[in-house]
N, C-alpha and C positions, 0 to 999 in steps of 0.2 A: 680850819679845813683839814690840814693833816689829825687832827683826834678825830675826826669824824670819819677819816679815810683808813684811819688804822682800828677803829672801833666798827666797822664795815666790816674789815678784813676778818677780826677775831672771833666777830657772831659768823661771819660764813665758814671760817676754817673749821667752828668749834658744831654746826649743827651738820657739814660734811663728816670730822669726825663721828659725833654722833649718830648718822644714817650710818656709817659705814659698821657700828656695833652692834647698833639696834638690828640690822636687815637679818643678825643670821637668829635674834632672840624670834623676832616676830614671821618667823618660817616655819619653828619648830612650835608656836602657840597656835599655828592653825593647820596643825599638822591632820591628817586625814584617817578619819576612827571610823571610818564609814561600814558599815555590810559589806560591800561590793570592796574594798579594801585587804577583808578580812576571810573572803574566800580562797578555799583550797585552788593550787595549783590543778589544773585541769590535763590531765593525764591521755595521750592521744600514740594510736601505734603509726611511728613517724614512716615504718616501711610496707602502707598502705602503697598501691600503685598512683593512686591519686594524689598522695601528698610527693611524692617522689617526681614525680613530674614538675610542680607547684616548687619544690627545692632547687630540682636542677635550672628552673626559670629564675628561680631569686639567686643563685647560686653563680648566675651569668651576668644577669643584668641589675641587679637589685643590691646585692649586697655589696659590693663595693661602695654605692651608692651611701648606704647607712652607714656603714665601715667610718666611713671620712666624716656624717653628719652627725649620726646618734649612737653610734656605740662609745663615747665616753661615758654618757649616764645608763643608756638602755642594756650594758656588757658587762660582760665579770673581766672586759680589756682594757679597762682605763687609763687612759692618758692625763696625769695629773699634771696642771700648771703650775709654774712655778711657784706661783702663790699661791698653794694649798698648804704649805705649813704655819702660813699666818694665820694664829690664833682667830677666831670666829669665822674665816673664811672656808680653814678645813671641816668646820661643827655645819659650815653652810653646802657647802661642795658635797659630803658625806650625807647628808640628809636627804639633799636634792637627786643625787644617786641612788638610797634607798628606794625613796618613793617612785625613781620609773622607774626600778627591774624590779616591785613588786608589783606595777602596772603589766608593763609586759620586758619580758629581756630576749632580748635576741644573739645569747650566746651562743645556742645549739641550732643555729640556722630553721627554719619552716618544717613543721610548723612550731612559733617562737613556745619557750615557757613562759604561761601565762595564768591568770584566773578566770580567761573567757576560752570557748572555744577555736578554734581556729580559724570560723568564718567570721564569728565576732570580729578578732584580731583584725584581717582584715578589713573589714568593714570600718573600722575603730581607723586605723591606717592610713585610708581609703580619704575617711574626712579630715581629720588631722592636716592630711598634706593637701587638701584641697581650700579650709579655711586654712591654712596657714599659722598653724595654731604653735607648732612643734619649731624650735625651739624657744623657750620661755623669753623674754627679753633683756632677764639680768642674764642670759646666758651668752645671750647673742651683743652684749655690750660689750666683754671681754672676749671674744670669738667672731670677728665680722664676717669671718667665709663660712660661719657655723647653717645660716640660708641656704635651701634646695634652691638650684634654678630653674630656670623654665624648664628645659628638658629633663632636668632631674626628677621634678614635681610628676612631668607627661608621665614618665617614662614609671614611677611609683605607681599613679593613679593606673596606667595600664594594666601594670602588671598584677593589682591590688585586681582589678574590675575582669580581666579574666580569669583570675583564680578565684576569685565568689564565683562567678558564674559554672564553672568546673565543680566547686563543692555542692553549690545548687542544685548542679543535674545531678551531680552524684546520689545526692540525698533523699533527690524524687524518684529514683531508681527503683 
Protein backbone atom coordinates (compact mmCIF):
# COMPACT_ATOMS: atom_id res chain seq x y z
CA UNK A 1 0.00 0.00 0.00
CA UNK A 2 2.76 2.43 0.77
CA UNK A 3 4.42 1.68 -3.07
CA UNK A 4 1.29 2.44 -4.22
CA UNK A 5 0.87 5.64 -2.02
CA UNK A 6 4.28 6.89 -2.99
CA UNK A 7 3.97 5.91 -6.77
CA UNK A 8 0.54 8.22 -6.52
CA UNK A 9 2.63 10.78 -5.20
CA UNK A 10 5.59 10.85 -8.00
CA UNK A 11 3.21 10.58 -11.10
CA UNK A 12 1.20 13.67 -9.57
CA UNK A 13 4.34 15.71 -8.33
CA UNK A 14 6.03 14.82 -11.84
CA UNK A 15 2.72 15.72 -14.31
CA UNK A 16 2.23 19.24 -11.74
CA UNK A 17 5.81 19.76 -12.44
CA UNK A 18 5.42 19.16 -15.96
CA UNK A 19 2.03 21.60 -16.46
CA UNK A 20 3.87 23.93 -14.70
CA UNK A 21 6.71 23.92 -17.78
CA UNK A 22 4.67 22.99 -20.42
CA UNK A 23 1.86 26.19 -19.65
CA UNK A 24 4.33 28.93 -20.66
CA UNK A 25 5.86 26.52 -24.17
CA UNK A 26 2.09 26.07 -25.26
CA UNK A 27 1.14 29.97 -24.82
CA UNK A 28 3.63 31.04 -27.04
CA UNK A 29 2.68 27.90 -29.80
CA UNK A 30 -0.65 29.52 -30.09
CA UNK A 31 0.44 32.73 -30.04
CA UNK A 32 -1.86 35.26 -32.25
CA UNK A 33 -0.61 35.98 -36.14
CA UNK A 34 -3.90 37.17 -36.82
CA UNK A 35 -4.78 40.52 -39.34
CA UNK A 36 -6.52 42.44 -36.59
CA UNK A 37 -3.38 41.57 -34.45
CA UNK A 38 -1.04 43.01 -36.89
CA UNK A 39 -2.82 46.35 -37.48
CA UNK A 40 -1.38 49.95 -37.06
CA UNK A 41 -1.94 51.68 -33.88
CA UNK A 42 -4.82 53.89 -34.53
CA UNK A 43 -3.82 57.58 -34.27
CA UNK A 44 -6.66 59.78 -32.63
CA UNK A 45 -6.43 64.01 -31.66
CA UNK A 46 -6.83 63.10 -27.83
CA UNK A 47 -7.57 67.21 -27.28
CA UNK A 48 -10.82 66.92 -29.29
CA UNK A 49 -13.66 68.45 -26.83
CA UNK A 50 -15.36 65.28 -26.92
CA UNK A 51 -12.75 62.87 -25.97
CA UNK A 52 -11.69 65.40 -23.20
CA UNK A 53 -14.81 65.08 -21.51
CA UNK A 54 -14.89 61.06 -22.04
CA UNK A 55 -11.09 61.42 -20.07
CA UNK A 56 -11.95 63.66 -17.48
CA UNK A 57 -15.04 60.88 -16.81
CA UNK A 58 -12.45 57.93 -16.78
CA UNK A 59 -10.07 60.15 -15.11
CA UNK A 60 -12.56 60.27 -12.00
CA UNK A 61 -14.46 57.19 -11.92
CA UNK A 62 -12.86 54.72 -14.11
CA UNK A 63 -9.35 54.66 -13.77
CA UNK A 64 -8.55 54.03 -10.55
CA UNK A 65 -10.93 51.18 -11.23
CA UNK A 66 -8.35 49.66 -13.99
CA UNK A 67 -5.31 50.96 -12.05
CA UNK A 68 -5.83 48.21 -9.41
CA UNK A 69 -7.58 45.48 -12.07
CA UNK A 70 -5.79 45.67 -15.57
CA UNK A 71 -3.05 47.79 -15.71
CA UNK A 72 -0.39 45.04 -14.85
CA UNK A 73 -0.85 43.55 -18.23
CA UNK A 74 -2.99 46.34 -20.20
CA UNK A 75 0.22 49.48 -18.91
CA UNK A 76 3.71 50.15 -19.52
CA UNK A 77 3.19 50.16 -15.15
CA UNK A 78 3.76 46.76 -14.19
CA UNK A 79 3.72 45.36 -11.03
CA UNK A 80 5.83 42.26 -11.30
CA UNK A 81 5.36 39.28 -8.80
CA UNK A 82 7.51 37.92 -7.04
CA UNK A 83 7.65 35.11 -9.08
CA UNK A 84 8.42 36.57 -12.49
CA UNK A 85 12.09 35.66 -12.23
CA UNK A 86 11.24 32.01 -12.27
CA UNK A 87 12.41 30.69 -15.28
CA UNK A 88 9.21 30.03 -17.83
CA UNK A 89 7.01 32.01 -15.57
CA UNK A 90 8.85 35.30 -16.64
CA UNK A 91 8.77 33.87 -20.74
CA UNK A 92 4.91 33.37 -19.64
CA UNK A 93 4.17 36.72 -17.61
CA UNK A 94 6.18 38.59 -20.61
CA UNK A 95 4.09 37.20 -23.38
CA UNK A 96 0.80 37.50 -21.67
CA UNK A 97 1.77 41.28 -21.39
CA UNK A 98 2.68 41.71 -24.81
CA UNK A 99 -0.21 40.35 -26.17
CA UNK A 100 -2.83 42.83 -24.16
CA UNK A 101 -0.95 46.19 -24.73
CA UNK A 102 -0.87 45.14 -28.33
CA UNK A 103 -4.70 44.70 -27.88
CA UNK A 104 -5.33 47.82 -26.21
CA UNK A 105 -3.02 49.76 -23.38
CA UNK A 106 -4.14 52.08 -21.30
CA UNK A 107 -1.03 53.88 -20.42
CA UNK A 108 -2.02 57.36 -21.76
CA UNK A 109 -5.47 57.40 -20.36
CA UNK A 110 -8.94 57.88 -23.21
CA UNK A 111 -8.73 57.54 -25.50
CA UNK A 112 -6.34 54.24 -24.84
CA UNK A 113 -3.46 53.19 -27.61
CA UNK A 114 -4.91 50.90 -29.54
CA UNK A 115 -5.46 49.11 -33.18
CA UNK A 116 -9.29 49.87 -33.06
CA UNK A 117 -10.82 53.19 -32.88
CA UNK A 118 -11.87 54.63 -29.92
CA UNK A 119 -15.46 53.64 -30.05
CA UNK A 120 -14.35 50.11 -30.89
CA UNK A 121 -12.34 50.19 -27.63
CA UNK A 122 -15.17 50.89 -25.97
CA UNK A 123 -17.58 48.79 -27.15
CA UNK A 124 -14.68 46.00 -26.86
CA UNK A 125 -14.57 47.16 -22.98
CA UNK A 126 -18.09 47.36 -22.79
CA UNK A 127 -18.49 43.36 -23.38
CA UNK A 128 -15.38 42.28 -21.86
CA UNK A 129 -16.63 43.50 -18.44
CA UNK A 130 -20.14 42.40 -19.05
CA UNK A 131 -19.35 38.64 -20.14
CA UNK A 132 -16.71 38.65 -17.68
CA UNK A 133 -14.28 37.60 -19.81
CA UNK A 134 -11.10 39.91 -18.48
CA UNK A 135 -9.10 38.56 -16.38
CA UNK A 136 -7.86 35.27 -18.05
CA UNK A 137 -8.14 32.59 -15.28
CA UNK A 138 -4.31 31.44 -14.92
CA UNK A 139 -4.38 35.24 -14.06
CA UNK A 140 -6.92 35.30 -11.50
CA UNK A 141 -5.44 31.92 -9.87
CA UNK A 142 -2.36 33.79 -8.67
CA UNK A 143 -4.36 37.30 -8.04
CA UNK A 144 -7.84 36.54 -6.41
CA UNK A 145 -8.80 40.29 -5.88
CA UNK A 146 -7.68 40.58 -9.67
CA UNK A 147 -12.19 40.17 -10.28
CA UNK A 148 -14.27 43.58 -11.02
CA UNK A 149 -17.06 43.69 -8.54
CA UNK A 150 -20.49 44.42 -8.88
CA UNK A 151 -20.06 47.93 -8.61
CA UNK A 152 -16.91 48.04 -10.36
CA UNK A 153 -18.43 45.99 -13.36
CA UNK A 154 -21.88 48.86 -12.97
CA UNK A 155 -19.80 51.53 -12.73
CA UNK A 156 -17.32 50.30 -16.16
CA UNK A 157 -20.44 49.27 -18.17
CA UNK A 158 -21.78 52.96 -17.42
CA UNK A 159 -19.19 54.78 -18.09
CA UNK A 160 -18.18 52.57 -21.26
CA UNK A 161 -22.35 53.00 -22.49
CA UNK A 162 -22.37 56.73 -22.14
CA UNK A 163 -19.21 57.52 -23.80
CA UNK A 164 -20.41 55.26 -27.11
CA UNK A 165 -23.32 57.03 -26.94
CA UNK A 166 -21.41 60.71 -26.92
CA UNK A 167 -19.11 59.45 -29.74
CA UNK A 168 -22.37 58.13 -31.64
CA UNK A 169 -23.93 61.58 -31.58
CA UNK A 170 -20.73 62.91 -32.13
CA UNK A 171 -20.26 61.16 -35.29
CA UNK A 172 -23.91 61.62 -36.75
CA UNK A 173 -23.21 65.40 -36.27
Amino acid sequence: MQAINSLIFKLSAASLFSAVLLLPIMSFAHEDNSANALKKEVHVDKNLPLYETINSSYLANIKPILEKKCFDCHSDSTKFPWYYKIPGFKQMIDYDIKKAKRHINMSKDFPFISHNTPLKDLESLREVVIKNEMPPLRYVIAHWDARLTKSEREAIIKWSEESISKLREFRYQ
